[in-house]
C-alpha positions as semicolon CSV with decimal commas, in nm:
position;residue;x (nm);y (nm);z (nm)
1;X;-2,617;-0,275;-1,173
2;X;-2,724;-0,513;-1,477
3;X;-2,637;-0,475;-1,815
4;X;-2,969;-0,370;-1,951
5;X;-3,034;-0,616;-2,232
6;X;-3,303;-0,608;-2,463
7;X;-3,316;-0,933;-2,723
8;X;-3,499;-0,809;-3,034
9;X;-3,628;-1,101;-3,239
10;X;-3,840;-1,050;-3,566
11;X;-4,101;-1,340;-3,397
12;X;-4,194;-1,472;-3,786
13;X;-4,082;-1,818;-3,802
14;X;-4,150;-1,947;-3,480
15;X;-4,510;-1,859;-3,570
16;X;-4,491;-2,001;-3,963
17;X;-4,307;-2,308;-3,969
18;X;-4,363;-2,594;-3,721
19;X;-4,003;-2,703;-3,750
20;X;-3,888;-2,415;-3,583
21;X;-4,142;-2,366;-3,340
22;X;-4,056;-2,706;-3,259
23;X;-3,689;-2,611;-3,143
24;X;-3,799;-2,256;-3,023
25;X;-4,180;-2,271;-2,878
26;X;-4,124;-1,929;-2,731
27;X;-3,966;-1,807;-2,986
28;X;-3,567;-1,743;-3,036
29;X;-3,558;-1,407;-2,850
30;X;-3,723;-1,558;-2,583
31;X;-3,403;-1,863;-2,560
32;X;-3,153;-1,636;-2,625
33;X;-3,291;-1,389;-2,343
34;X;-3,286;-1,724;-2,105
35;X;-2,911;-1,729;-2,201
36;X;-2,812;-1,400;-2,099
37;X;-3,053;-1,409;-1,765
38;X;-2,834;-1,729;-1,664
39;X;-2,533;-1,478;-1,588
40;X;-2,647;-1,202;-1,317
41;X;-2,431;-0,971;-1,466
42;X;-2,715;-0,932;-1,751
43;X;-3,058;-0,826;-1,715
44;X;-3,225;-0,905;-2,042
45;X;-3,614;-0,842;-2,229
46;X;-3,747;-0,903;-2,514
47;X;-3,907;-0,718;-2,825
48;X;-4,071;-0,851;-3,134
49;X;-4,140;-0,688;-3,457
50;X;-4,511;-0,718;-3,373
51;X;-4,498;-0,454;-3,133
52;X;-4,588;-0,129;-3,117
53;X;-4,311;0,081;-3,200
54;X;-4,141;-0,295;-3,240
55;X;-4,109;-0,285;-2,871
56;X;-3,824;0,001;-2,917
57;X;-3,936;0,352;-2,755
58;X;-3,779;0,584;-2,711
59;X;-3,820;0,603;-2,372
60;X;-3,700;0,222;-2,331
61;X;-3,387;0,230;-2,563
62;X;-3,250;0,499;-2,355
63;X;-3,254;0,293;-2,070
64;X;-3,090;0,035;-2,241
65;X;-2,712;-0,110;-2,236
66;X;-2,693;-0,380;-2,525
67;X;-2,937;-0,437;-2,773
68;X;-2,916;-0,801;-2,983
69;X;-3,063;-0,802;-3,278
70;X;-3,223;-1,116;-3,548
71;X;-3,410;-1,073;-3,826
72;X;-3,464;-1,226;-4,160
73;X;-3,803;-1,281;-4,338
74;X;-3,907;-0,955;-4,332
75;X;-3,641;-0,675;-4,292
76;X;-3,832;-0,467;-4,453
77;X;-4,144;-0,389;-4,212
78;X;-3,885;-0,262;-3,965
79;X;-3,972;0,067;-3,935
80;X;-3,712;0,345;-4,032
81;X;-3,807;0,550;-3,790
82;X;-3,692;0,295;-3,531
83;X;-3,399;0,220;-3,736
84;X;-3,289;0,561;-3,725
85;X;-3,321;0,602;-3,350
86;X;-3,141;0,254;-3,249
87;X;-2,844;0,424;-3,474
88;X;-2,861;0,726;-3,273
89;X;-2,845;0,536;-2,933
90;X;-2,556;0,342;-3,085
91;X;-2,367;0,659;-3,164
92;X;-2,447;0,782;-2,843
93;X;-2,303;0,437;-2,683
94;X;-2,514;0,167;-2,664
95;X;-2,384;-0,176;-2,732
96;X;-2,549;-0,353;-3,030
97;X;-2,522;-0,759;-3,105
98;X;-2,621;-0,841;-3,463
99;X;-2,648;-1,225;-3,562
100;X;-2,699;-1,454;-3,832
101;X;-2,945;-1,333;-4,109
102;X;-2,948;-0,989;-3,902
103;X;-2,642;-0,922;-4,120
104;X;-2,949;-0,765;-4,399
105;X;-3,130;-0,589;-4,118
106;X;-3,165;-0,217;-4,202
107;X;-2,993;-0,111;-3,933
108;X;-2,628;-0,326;-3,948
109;X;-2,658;-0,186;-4,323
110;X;-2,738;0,174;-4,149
111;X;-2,411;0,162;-3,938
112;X;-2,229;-0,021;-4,190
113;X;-2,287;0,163;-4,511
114;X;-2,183;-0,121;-4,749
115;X;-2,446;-0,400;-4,899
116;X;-2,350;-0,675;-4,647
117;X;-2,378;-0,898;-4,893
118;X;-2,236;-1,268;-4,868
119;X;-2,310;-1,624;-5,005
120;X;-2,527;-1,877;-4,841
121;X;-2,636;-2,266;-4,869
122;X;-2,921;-2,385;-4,636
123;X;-2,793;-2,769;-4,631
124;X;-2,769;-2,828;-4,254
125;X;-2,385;-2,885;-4,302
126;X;-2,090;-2,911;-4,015
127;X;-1,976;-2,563;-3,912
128;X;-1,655;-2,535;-3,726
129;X;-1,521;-2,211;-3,559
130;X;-1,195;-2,137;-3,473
131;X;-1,140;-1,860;-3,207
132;X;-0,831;-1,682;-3,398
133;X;-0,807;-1,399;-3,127
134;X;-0,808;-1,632;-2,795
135;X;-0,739;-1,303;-2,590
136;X;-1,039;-1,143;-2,661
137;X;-1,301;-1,081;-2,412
138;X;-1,576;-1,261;-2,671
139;X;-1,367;-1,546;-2,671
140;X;-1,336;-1,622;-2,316
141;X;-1,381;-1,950;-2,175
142;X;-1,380;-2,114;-2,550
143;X;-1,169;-2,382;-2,682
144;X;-0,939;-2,324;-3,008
145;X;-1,239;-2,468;-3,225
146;X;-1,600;-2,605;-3,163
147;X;-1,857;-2,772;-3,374
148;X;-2,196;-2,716;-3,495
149;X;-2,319;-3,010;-3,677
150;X;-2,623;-2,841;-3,848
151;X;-2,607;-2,487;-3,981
152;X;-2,644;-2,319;-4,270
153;X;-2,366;-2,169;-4,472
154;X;-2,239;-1,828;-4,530
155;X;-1,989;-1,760;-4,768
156;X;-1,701;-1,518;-4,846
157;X;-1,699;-1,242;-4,991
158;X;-1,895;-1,095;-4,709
159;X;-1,936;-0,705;-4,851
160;X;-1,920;-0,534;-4,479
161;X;-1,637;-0,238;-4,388
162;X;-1,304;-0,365;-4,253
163;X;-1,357;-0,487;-3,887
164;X;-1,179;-0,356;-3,548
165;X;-1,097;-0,729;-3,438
166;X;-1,191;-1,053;-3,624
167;X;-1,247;-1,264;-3,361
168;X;-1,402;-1,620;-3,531
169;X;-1,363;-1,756;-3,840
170;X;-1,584;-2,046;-3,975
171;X;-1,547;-2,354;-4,203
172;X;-1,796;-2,504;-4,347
173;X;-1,846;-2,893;-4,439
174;X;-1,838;-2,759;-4,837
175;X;-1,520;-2,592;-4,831
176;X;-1,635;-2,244;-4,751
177;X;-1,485;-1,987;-4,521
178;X;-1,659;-1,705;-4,371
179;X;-1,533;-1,448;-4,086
180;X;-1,825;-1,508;-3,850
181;X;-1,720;-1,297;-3,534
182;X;-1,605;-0,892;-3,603
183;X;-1,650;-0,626;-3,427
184;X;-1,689;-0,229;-3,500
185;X;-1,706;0,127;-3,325
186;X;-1,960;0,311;-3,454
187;X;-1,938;0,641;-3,223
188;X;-1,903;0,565;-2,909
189;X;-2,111;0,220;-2,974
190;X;-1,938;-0,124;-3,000
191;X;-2,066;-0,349;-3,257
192;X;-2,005;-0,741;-3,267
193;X;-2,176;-0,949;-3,535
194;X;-2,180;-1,291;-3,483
195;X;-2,278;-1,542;-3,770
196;X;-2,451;-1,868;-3,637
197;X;-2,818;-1,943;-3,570
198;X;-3,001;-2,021;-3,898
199;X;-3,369;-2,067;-3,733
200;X;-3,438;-2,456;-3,829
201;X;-3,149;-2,518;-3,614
202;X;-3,094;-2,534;-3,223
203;X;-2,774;-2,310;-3,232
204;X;-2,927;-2,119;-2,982
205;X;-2,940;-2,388;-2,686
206;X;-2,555;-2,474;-2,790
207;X;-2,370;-2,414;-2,438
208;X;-2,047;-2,237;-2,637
209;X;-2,273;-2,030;-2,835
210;X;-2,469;-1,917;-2,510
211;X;-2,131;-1,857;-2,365
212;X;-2,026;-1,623;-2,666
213;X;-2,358;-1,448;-2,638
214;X;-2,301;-1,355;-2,255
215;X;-1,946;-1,227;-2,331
216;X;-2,021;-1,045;-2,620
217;X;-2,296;-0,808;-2,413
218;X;-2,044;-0,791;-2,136
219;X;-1,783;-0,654;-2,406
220;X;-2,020;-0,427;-2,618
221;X;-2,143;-0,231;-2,251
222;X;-1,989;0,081;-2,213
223;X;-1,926;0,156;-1,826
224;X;-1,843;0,495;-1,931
225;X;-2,276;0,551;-1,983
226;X;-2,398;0,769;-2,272
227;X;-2,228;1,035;-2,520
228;X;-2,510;1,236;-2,637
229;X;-2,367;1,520;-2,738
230;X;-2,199;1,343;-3,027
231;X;-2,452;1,411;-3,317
232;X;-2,402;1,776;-3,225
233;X;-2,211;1,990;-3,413
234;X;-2,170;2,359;-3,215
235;X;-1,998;2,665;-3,367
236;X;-1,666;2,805;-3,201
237;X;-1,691;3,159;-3,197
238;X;-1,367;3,334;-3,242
239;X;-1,380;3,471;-2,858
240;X;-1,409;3,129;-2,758
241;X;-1,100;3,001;-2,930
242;X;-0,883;2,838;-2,742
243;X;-0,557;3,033;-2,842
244;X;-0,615;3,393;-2,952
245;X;-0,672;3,436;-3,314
246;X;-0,816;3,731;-3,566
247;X;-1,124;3,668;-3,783
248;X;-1,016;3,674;-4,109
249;X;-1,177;3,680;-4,509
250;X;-1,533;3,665;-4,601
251;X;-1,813;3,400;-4,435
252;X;-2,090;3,241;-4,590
253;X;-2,304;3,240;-4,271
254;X;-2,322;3,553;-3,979
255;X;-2,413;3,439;-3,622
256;X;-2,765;3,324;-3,587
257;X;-2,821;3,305;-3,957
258;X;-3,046;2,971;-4,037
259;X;-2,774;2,666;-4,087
260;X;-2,510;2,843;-3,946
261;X;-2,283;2,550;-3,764
């Protein structure tokens, strides 16, 4: 079966700015969708921040593998509602890709819990990233380094929580650094943000960056399906224990009390 895919794109710039609809007529979720649908190991959608619900049910996210995520004008109209259930289907398992300006979305800060805050230079400068962990699934099929000749910049310190795996790291023509491939577990969800594609740029129809795209959904599946029983948190009674024991001292709560866990 294919790895359910949905490409979630906030659909802003590609209807503002000529330049970029220029590069991306049908919009960036659209190209990056045609990237994953060129391996048949991905099935992949699209949603836009226009749609109801920003095109994120209920009812469709939990029939979904990998979600990718960009944003960046407008973080802020993304509903928290929706934010709150994507974080729940991560929890539960569900793979989640979040790239470039994504790194301010509500929900990367959600499952991070720091600012994510970084520096940034929109000069169209050479990027080059070097694959540091060759031997990671993300990285497979990549040289030691490639090139972007346009992009924009993003700068240490980048305020996220320690990652898992670091698996790029990017210099930029001005001297900066920036670690622009991590990944997290954030219950039984794998996370991989991945820094390139500033919008007025075509980093999107690069054939490497396409090629990290496909292998980062194939690594952020989980075969094993859904955990959703992990944002419950069920009393033991003392019968149930697993080794016999004697109830001892005071409680706070008796057995079918309101907030008893």
């Amino acid at each position: 079966m294919p790895i359910r895919t949905i490409v979630w794109g906030e659909n802003i710039h590609e209807n503002t700015n000529a330049v970029v609809r220029e590069i991306y007529p049908e919009g960036m979720h659209t190209t990056i969708a045609a990237a994953l649908n060129s391996d048949p190991a991905i099935r992949a959608t699209t949603a836009t921040l226009q749609e109801p619900e920003h095109g994120l049910s209920q009812g469709r996210l939990a029939e979904t593998d990998v979600l990718t995520w960009w944003g960046h004008k407008d973080h802020g109209a993304v509903s928290d509602e929706v934010v709150e259930r994507v974080a729940k289907r991560v929890w539960e398992g569900m793979g989640l890709l979040v790239l470039h300006s994504g790194h301010f979305s509500k929900i990367f800060k959600r499952l991070m819990g720091t600012p994510c805050a970084l520096k940034w230079r929109e000069a169209g400068e050479r990027e080059r990233l070097w694959t540091i962990n060759p031997r990671h699934p993300i990285a497979a099929g990549l040289e030691e380094n490639f090139v972007l000749e346009n992009e924009e910049m993003y700068g240490e310190q980048f305020s996220v929580p320690e990652p898992l795996e670091t698996v790029f790291i990017s210099w930029f023509q001005g001297g900066e650094v920036f670690r622009s491939g991590m990944t997290w577990r954030r219950g039984a969800g794998n996370i991989f943000y991945f820094r390139p594609g500033h919008e007025t740029y075509p980093t999107y129809h690069d054939p490497n960056i396409r090629k990290v795209l496909i292998n980062a959904v194939k690594w952020a599946h989980n075969p094993q399906g859904d955990l959703k029983t992990i944002t419950d948190a069920p009393n033991v009674p003392v019968e149930k224990a697993h080794e016999p024991i004697v109830e001892r001292g005071p409680k706070l709560h008796q057995a079918g009390e309101a907030g008893y866990r």
